[in-house]
N, C-alpha and C positions, 0 to 999 in steps of 0.2 A: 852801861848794861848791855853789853855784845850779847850774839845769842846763837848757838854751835846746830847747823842745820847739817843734817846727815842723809844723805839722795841714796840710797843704795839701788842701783838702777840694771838692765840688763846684761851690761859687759863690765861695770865697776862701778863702785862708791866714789861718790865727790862727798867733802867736808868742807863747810862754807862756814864762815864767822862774819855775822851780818851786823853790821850796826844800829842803834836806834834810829840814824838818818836814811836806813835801808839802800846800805852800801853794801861791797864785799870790802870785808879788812886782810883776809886769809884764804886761804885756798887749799885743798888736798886732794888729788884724786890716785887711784888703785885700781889697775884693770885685775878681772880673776878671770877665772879657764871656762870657755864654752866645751859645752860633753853634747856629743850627737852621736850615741850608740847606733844607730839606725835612722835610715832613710826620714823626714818627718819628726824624730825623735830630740828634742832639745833638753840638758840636765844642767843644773850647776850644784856644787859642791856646798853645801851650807858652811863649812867649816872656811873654806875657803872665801865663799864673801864673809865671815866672820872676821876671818886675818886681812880681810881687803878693807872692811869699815876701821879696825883698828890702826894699821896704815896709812889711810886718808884723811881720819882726826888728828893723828900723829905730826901728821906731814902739815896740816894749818894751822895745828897750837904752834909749832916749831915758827911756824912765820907771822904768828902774831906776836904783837909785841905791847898788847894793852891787856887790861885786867883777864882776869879767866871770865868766860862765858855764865851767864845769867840762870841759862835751861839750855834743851837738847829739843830736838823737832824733828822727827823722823817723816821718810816720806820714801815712796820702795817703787818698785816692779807691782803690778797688785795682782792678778790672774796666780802668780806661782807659788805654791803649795812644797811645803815642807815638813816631815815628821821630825820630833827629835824626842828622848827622853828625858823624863820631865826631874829625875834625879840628879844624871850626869850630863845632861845638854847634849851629848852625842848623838848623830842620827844616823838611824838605822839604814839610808839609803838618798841618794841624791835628789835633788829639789825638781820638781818635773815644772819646766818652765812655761808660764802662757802661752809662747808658740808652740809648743809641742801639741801635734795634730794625733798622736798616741790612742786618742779616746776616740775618731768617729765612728769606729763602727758600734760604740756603746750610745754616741748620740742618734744615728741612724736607727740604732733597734727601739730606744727610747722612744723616737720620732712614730715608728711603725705602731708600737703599743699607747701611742693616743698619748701623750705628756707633753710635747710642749705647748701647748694652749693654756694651761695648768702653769705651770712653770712660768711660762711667759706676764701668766696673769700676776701671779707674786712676786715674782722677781724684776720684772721689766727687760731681762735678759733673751734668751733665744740658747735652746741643746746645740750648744758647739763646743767640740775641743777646748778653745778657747779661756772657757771657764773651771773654777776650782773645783766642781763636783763631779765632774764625768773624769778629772785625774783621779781623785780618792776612790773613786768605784771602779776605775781601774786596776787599782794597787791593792783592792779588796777582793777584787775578781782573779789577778795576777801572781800577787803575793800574799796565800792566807796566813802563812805565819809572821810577817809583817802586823797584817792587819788585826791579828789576835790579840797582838798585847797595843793595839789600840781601843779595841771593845774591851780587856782587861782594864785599861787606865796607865796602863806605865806610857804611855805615847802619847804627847801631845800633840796636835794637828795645827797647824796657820799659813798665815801669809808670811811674806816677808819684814813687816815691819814687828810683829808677834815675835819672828825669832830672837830678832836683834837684841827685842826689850827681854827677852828671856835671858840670853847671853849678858846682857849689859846690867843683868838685878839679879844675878845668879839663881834664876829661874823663881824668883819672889813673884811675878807678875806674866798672867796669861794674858794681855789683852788684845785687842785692837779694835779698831774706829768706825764708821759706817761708809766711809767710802772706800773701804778696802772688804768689807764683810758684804756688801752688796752685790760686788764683783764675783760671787763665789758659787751663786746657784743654791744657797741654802737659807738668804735673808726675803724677811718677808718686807715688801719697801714700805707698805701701808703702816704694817706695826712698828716697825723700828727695829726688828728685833729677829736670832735665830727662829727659823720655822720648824716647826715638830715635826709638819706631814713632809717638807722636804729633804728632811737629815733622815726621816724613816725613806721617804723615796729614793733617794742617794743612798741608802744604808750604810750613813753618816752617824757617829754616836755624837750625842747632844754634849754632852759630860766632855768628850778632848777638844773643843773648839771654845777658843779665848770668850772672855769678858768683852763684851762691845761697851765700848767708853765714849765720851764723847771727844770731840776733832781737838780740843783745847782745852787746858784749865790742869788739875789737879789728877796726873796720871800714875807717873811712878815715879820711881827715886835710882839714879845710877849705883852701883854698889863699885865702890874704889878700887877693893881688892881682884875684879873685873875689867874695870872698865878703864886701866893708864890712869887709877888713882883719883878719878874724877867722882864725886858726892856731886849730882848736880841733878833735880827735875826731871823730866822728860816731861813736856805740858804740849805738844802737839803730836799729831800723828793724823800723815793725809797720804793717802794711795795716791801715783805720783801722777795725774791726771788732773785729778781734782786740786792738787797742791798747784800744778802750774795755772789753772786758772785764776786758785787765790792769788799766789805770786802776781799775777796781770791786773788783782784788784778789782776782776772781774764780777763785781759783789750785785750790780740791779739786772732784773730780769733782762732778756736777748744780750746782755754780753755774751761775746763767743768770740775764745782763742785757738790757736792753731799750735801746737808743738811738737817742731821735727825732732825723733830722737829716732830709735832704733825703727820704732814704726812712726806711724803720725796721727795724731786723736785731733779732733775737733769738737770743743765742748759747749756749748751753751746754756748759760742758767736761766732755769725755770722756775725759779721760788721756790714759793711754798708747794706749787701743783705737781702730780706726777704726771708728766705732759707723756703720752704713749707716740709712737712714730709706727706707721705699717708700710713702713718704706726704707727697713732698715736699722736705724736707729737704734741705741739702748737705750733703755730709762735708767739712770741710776742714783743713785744718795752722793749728793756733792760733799754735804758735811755736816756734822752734826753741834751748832750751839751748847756750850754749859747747860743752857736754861731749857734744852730740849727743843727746840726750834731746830727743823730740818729744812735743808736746801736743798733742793732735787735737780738736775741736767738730761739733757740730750746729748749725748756722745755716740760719733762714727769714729769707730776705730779702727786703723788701716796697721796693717800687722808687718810690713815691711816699706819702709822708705829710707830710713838713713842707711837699712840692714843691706839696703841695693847697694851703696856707694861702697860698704864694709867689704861686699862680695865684690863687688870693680877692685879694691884696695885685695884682698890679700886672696879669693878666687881666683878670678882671671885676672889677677898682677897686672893691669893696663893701667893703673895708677898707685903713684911711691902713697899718697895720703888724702885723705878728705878734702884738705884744702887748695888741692888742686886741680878739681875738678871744674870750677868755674873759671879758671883758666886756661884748662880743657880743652870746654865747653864752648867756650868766647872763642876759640877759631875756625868755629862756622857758624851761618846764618843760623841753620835748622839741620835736625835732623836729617834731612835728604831723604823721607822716605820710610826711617826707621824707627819701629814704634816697639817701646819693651815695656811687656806687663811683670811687674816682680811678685810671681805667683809664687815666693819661693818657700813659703809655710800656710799655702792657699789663699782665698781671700777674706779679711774682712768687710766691714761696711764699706758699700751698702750689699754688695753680693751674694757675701757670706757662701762661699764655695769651699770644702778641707780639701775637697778632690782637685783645685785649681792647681797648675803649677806654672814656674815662670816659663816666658817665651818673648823672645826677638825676633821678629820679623820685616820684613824689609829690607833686608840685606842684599846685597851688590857686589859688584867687585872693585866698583869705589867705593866702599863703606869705610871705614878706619876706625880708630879708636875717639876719634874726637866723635863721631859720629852718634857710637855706642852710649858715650859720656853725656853728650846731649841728650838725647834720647831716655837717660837714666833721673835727669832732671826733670824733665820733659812731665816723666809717670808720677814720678813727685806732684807737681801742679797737679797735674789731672785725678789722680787718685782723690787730693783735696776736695776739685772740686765737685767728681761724685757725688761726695758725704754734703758739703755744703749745700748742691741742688736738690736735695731731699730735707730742708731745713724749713719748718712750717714756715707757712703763707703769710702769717697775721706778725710774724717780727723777720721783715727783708734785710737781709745785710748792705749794713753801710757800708761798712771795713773790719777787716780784719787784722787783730793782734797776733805775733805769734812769735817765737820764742824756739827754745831747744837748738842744740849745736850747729844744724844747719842753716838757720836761720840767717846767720852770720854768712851766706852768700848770695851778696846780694842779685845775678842772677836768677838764682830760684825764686829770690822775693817777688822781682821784676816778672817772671813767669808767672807765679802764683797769679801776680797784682791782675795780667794781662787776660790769664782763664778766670779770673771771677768777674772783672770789669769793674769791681772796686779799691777803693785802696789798701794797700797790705804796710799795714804799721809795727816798725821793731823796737821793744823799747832800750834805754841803755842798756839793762841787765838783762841777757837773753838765758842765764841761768835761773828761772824762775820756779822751775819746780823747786830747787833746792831754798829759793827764796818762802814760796808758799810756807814750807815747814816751819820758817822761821819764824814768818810773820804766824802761824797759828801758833808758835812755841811763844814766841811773844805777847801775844795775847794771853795766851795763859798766864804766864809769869809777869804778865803787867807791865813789859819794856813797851808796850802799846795801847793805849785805854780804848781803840775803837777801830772798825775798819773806816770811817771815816777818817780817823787819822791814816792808818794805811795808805790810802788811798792819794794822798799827798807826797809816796815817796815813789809815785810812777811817774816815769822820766820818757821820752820820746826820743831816740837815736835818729830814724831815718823813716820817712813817709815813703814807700812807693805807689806812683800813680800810676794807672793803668793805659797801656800806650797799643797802637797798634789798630786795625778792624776787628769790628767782634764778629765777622762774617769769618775770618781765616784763624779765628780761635776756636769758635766753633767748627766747623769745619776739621781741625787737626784736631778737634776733642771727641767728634765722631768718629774718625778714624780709626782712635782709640778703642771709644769702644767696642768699636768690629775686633780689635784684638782681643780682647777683652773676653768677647764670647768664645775666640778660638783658645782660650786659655783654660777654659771651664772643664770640670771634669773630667780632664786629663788622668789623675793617678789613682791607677786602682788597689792601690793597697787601703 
């Protein structure tokens, strides 16, 4: 009873076929096109990751070679916002992506007329770009004819894991989960549930935004003539944050993993409580139980990390590929001086600056590109452990788990291990978002009776221990942040 986990993420879809010994059997991935009409502005093409998920299933049925898959388990990008119509699935206009900093000055004027404290209160959130409400009231403010045949009802509004299941049920099903509806600026964390005063404050219409369902169990059903012929469930659905911490198993209170992708989150669960952080931090809905039992986290999210190495990669051309960077890297001690803050869609946690932008500093006329490349790693670690040292008092980290594409150098881990002073733990499978999906799609569908059983099928690759004085980690982590503040407020758009 395999189980077909679908990551659709910020530069492509991966398609995973996971076993019940919570293996990969299959593999498929799909890059699609990043759009940045303008400075700050980030878009992707909904049709496009639509052709990219069918692509990336395609491509690991094609390499599996055991029964067809159980259920489907979706797990997305969560921040970006999509319209499409709810007859023909077409949309009216491109997906405006989580990084896309489009909205501050709608956060800014929000901020001025006295709302976030409000907002903050319901949502656990904070007025930034960042999130799904200050996009739609953009696009409300921006494009009223757009926005008309949304308050009409021919438009419906979501996330990305909403679309998918729209596409994939030929628009039989609006739904989505709570760890993707929380991210949005419009869910109330207390209730469980959309909020009235904040879809009227957003001048958000209550009516085009999905069904909230819960993270597992009995969701939708694929429709064949759709979806490459597949009749198969859909019983999970986790914004992909919270999917990598379940993938980690991460299930009793103070778990906290770490996962490199485009940017890098840091999550920690908090049970049953809505644990508030005034240092930063989001509060948000981990995921929501069948039986209505909610999991809440503390999440620092850092909006560029892996996106720095993408920009070494194909920006400034100083490297053929990602995986060459710790190779790089490895031919010098240290940066020699040079510190890069990758401000390059502002900051998030703990900063939280739209106006920041990137900057390298320390340059020389010895500097080189190994230099740069260090340096780039460098902000990785530290970025980390920003978010980390703002992580309540009453649960100290022992060690941290962590996961996503870069993880896989071990360099960075060794850095990470060295700026926290703890251990930094990788497990076998460092594809764990797309794992998370599986295992909530499994649980749904019964290929798993418990997360205690889950919990059995986390495997341990490589411990790194933290080496080195903590006086010259410290030390290179303050230096830091002196860049840090020279980064701030840089762009006045």
């Amino acid at each position: 009873m395999s189980v077909l986990a679908i990551d659709a993420g910020t530069t492509g879809v991966t398609a995973l076929v996971v076993t019940p010994e919570g293996t990969l059997a299959a593999k498929g991935y799909q890059e699609f096109g990043q759009h940045f009409p303008k400075p700050g502005w980030v878009e992707h093409s909904p049709e496009e990751i639509w052709q990219a998920t069918l692509e990336a299933v395609r491509e690991a049925l094609d390499a599996y070679d055991g029964p067809p898959p159980q259920a489907i388990g979706i797990t997305n990008q969560r921040e970006t916002v999509l319209l499409w119509d709810k007859e023909t699935l077409g949309s009216p206009r491109r997906a405006i992506v989580w990084q896309d900093r489009r909205s501050a000055d709608i956060c800014r004027r929000m901020k001025e007329e006295g709302h976030e404290d409000r907002v903050s209160e319901l949502t656990g959130l904070r007025l930034d770009p960042y999130f799904s409400g200050t996009k739609l009231r953009w696009i409300a403010e921006h494009e009223p004819h757009t926005w008309a045949l949304v308050e009409d009802g021919r438009y419906a509004i979501g996330t990305v894991d909403s679309y998918l299941i729209a596409r994939m049920t030929r628009g039989t099903w609006h739904v989505t989960d709570v760890s993707n509806a929380c991210r949005t600026l419009l869910f109330d964390l207390a209730e469980g549930d959309w909020s009235d005063e904040l879809c009227e404050l957003f001048g958000v219409p209550r009516a085009a935004l999905p069904e909230i369902v819960p993270s597992w169990g009995e969701i939708a059903r694929t429709d064949p003539k759709a979806f490459l012929g597949l009749e198969l469930p859909i019983s999970g659905i986790l914004g992909d944050q919270q999917s990598a911490l379940f993938g980690q198993t991460c299930f009793e209170v103070g778990d906290t993993k770490c996962t490199y992708g485009t940017g890098s989150f840091v999550l920690t669960n908090t049970g049953s409580e809505v644990v508030r952080s005034d240092a930063g931090l989001l509060t948000s809905a981990a995921w929501k139980a069948p039986d209505g039992t909610m999991t809440y986290c503390l999440e620092g999210a850092i909006f560029v990390t892996g996106a720095a190495v993408q920009w070494l990669r194909d920006g400034l051309q100083i490297v053929g590929s990602a995986a060459e960077t710790e190779a790089i890297a490895a031919t010098v001690k240290t940066s020699d001086g040079v510190v890069f803050v990758p401000a390059l869609t502002g900051m998030g946690a703990p900063d939280w600056d739209p106006h920041a932008r990137g900057l390298i500093i320390g340059i020389t006329r010895g500097t080189t590109r190994a230099h740069i490349v260090r340096a780039t790693l460098d902000a990785i670690a530290y970025e980390v452990r920003d978010v980390i040292d703002t992580l309540p008092e009453e649960s100290p980290l022992t060690s941290l788990t962590v996961d996503g594409g870069a993880s896989a150098n071990d360099l960075l881990c060794q850095l990470q291990a060295d700026q926290l002073g703890v251990p930094v733990e990788r497990p076998s499978i460092v594809e764990t978002t797309g794992l998370g999906a599986a295992f909530a799609a499994g649980l749904g569908a019964g290929v798993w009776s418990s997360t205690d059983e889950l919990k059995q099928t986390w495997a341990l690759d490589r411990r790194f221990e933290p080496a080195g004085e903590r006086d010259a980690a410290d030390a290179a982590h303050s230096r830091w942040r002196d860049a840090v503040e020279r980064a701030k407020g840089w762009s006045t758009d």
